[in-house]
N, C-alpha and C positions, 0 to 999 in steps of 0.2 A: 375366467381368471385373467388378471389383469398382466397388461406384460412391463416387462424392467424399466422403473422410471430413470430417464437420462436425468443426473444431477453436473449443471457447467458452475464451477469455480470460479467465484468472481472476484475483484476487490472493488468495494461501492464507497464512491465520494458522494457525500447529503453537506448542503449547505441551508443554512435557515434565518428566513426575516426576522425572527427574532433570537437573538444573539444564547440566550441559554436556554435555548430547543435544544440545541444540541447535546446538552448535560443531562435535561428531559428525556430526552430520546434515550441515552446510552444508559439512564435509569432503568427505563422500561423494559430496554434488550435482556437485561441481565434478568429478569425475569419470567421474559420471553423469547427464548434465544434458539428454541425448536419451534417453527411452525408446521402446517400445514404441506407446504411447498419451500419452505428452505431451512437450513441450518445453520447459527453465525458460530465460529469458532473465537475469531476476534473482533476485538473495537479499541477503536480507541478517537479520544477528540482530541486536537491539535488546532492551535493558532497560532494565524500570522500578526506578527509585530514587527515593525521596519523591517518588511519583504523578507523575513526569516519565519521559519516556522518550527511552533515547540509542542512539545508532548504536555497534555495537562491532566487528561486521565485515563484510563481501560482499564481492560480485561480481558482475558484466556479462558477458555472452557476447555478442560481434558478429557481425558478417553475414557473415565470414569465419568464425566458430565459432571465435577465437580467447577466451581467458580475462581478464580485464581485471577493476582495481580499479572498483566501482558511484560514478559521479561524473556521473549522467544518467537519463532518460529518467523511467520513472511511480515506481521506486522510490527516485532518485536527486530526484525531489523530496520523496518521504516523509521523510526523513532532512534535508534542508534547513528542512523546518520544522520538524522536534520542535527542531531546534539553534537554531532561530530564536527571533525574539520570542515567537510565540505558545507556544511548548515551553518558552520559559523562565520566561515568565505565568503560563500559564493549565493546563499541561500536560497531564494527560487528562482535562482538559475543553474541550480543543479540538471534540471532535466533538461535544458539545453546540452550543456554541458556532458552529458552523459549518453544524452540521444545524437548529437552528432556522430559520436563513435560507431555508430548504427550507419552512418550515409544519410547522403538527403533522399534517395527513394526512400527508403526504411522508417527513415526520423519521420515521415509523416502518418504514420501509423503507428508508431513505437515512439509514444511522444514522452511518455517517461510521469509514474504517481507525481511526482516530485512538481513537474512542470504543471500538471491537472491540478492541485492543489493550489499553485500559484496563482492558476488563470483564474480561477472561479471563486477564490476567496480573498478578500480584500483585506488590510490592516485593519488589525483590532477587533476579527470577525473571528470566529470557530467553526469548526467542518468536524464531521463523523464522519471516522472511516471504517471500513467492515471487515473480514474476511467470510465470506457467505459462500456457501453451495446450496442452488436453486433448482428447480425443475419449474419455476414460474415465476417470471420476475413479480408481477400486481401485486402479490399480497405483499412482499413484503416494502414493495412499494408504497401501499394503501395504507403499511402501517407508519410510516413515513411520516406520510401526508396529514397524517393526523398534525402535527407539529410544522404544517406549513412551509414546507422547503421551498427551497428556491433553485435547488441544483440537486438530482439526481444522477449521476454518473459511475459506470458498471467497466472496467476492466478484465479482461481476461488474467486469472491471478499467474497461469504462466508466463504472459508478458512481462507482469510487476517483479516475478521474482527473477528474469532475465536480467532488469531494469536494475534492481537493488544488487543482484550479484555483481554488475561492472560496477557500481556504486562503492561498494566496499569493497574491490580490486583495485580502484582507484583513490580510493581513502586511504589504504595499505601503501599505494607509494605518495599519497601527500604526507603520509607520517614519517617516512626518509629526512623529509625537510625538518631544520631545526625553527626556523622562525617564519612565523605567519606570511611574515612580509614578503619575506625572499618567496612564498610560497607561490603568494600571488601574482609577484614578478613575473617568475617560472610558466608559469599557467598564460600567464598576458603574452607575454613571450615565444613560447612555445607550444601552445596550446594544440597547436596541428601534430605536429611531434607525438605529443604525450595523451593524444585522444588516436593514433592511428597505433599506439602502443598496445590499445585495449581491443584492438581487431581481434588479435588472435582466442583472445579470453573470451568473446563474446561466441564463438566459433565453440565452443569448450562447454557454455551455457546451453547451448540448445542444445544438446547433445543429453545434458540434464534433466532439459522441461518436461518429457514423456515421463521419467522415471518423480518425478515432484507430484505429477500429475496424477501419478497411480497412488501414491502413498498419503493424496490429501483427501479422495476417493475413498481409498481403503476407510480411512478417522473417522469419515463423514457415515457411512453406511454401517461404520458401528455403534457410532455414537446414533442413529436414527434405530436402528437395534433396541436399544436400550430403550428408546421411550416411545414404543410400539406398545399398543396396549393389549 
């Protein structure tokens, strides 16, 4: 008898030489969205245009393993913010932005989706992003590769959603401001201020990440339930 396969939470950045792989790809997911060795819950592709990045298309898989538009959960807040204030500010420099609140030890390991998307994807290029739980990264690598990438990159999904929570803590008081401008003043200005603001909240999130953790676990191992033969 076989013993408990460990499934780790991931969020996967794919970037590809040919610009709609990436559409390619999230075609195929939606089809094949249980493997072998992992599970995608979400996706969705996003591109950068003058160093902002927009939502172009996904999908959700629920607890019935039905298919559904992405309007929720860790990647359906990814997407709420690039569209938001700070996405329309400050755009991929949100993860700076949001990872300093972290400290410079911390910010080099909690370097923020936000900033990963930026680094790896260039203007007028598209990236797939995932929400996956694996027991093996290769396959779903492999399946990947079939569409030729050029960046593969695996986050801890507790991180990302530590990452998006200061994110929209921080969105919540850029919405106080009435106009853009003053906003970005504010920020240029006192940016040390209103990033040592977000210590405490970030303090508040881990406190979260165990409990996020058990209940994406839980989805995953019902949802693998289900299409056990």
């Amino acid at each position: 008898m076989k013993g408990s396969i460990i499934m780790e939470n991931n969020v996967l950045l794919a970037t590809f030489k040919n610009q709609l792989s990436a559409f390619e790809a999230l075609a195929d997911i939606k089809e094949k969205y249980v493997g072998e060795n992992y599970i995608i819950t979400q996706a969705a592709v996003v591109k950068k245009e003058s160093d902002k990045l927009s939502f172009k298309d996904g999908f959700e898989v629920n607890k019935n393993g039905n298919i559904g538009f992405l309007n929720g959960g860790l990647l359906g807040s990814f997407i709420g913010i690039i569209g938001g204030p700070l996405g329309v500010i400050f755009g991929g420099t949100i993860g700076a932005l949001i990872g300093g609140s972290h400290g410079e030890k911390a910010d080099k390991k909690v370097v923020g989706i936000f900033e990963d998307v930026s680094k790896y994807l260039v203007n007028d290029h598209y990236a797939l992003i995932l929400l996956t739980s694996e027991s093996n990264t290769s396959e779903l690598d492999n399946f990947l590769n079939k569409y030729e990438t050029e960046t593969i990159l695996r986050k801890d999904a507790k991180i990302v959603r530590k990452d998006l929570e200061l994110a929209e803590e921080y969105e919540r008081k850029l919405r106080t401001d009435i106009e853009y401008k003053e906003l970005k003043e504010k920020f240029e200005n006192k940016s040390k201020e209103i990033k040592d603001n977000l210590d405490d909240f970030s303090e508040k999130v881990k406190v979260n990440a165990e409990a996020f953790t058990e209940d994406l676990t839980k989805f995953v191992l019902d949802l693998k339930n289900k299409f056990k033969k």
